[in-house]
N, C-alpha and C positions, 0 to 999 in steps of 0.2 A: 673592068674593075667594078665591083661591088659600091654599097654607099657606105661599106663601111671604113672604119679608120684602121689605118695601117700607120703602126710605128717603128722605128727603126733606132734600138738601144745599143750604144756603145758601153760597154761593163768591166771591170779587172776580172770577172770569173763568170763566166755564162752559164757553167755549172751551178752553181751556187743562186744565182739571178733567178735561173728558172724551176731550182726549189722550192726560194721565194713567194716565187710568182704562183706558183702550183698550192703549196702551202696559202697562202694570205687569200690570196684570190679565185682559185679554182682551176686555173691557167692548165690547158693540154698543152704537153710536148707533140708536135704534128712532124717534126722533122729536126734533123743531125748533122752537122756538118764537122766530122774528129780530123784532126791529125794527124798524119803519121807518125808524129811523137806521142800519139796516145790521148794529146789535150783536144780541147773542143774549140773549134775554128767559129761557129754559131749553131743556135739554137732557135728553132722555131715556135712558136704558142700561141694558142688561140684561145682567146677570152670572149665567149659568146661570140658577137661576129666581128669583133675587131682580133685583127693580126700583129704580135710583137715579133719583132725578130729581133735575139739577144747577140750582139758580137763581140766578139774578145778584144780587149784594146791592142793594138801596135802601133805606139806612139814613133817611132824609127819609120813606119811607113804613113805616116800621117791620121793617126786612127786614135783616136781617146774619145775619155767618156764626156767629155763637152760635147761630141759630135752627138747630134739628135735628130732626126729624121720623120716625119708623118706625113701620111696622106688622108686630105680631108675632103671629098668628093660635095660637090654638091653642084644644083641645077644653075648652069650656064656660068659657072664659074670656071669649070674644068680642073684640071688634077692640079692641085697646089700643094707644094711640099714649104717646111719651114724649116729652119735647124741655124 
């Protein structure tokens, strides 16, 4: 792992998130993840050298946008995630 920050966003529309995100901030689309019904399962972006990955909610499998996720790397701490 890198030292940078990696996030992990739960969204109603990952689509829309990572227009967002592209629009306001600069944000690359670096990767896709559709579904076979056409909609988008998550989306990947990279903001200089931090990584979001945008995911679709599915509160029926345990998945909403209270769910937060980061990794914050640093010396002799090791990988700490919060959420």
């Amino acid at each position: 792992m890198s030292d940078a920050i990696a996030a992990h966003l739960v969204v109603d529309d990952p689509e829309r998130a990572a227009q967002w995100y592209a629009s306001v901030f600069g944000a690359r689309e670096t990767d896709r993840i559709p579904l076979p019904d056409g909609t988008v399962f998550a989306i990947d972006l990279t903001l200089g050298a931090t990584t979001i990955a945008l995911a679709g909610e599915y509160p029926d499998q345990g998945s909403s946008p209270e769910d937060a996720r980061w990794h914050v790397p640093g010396p002799g701490r090791g990988d700490r995630q919060r959420g």
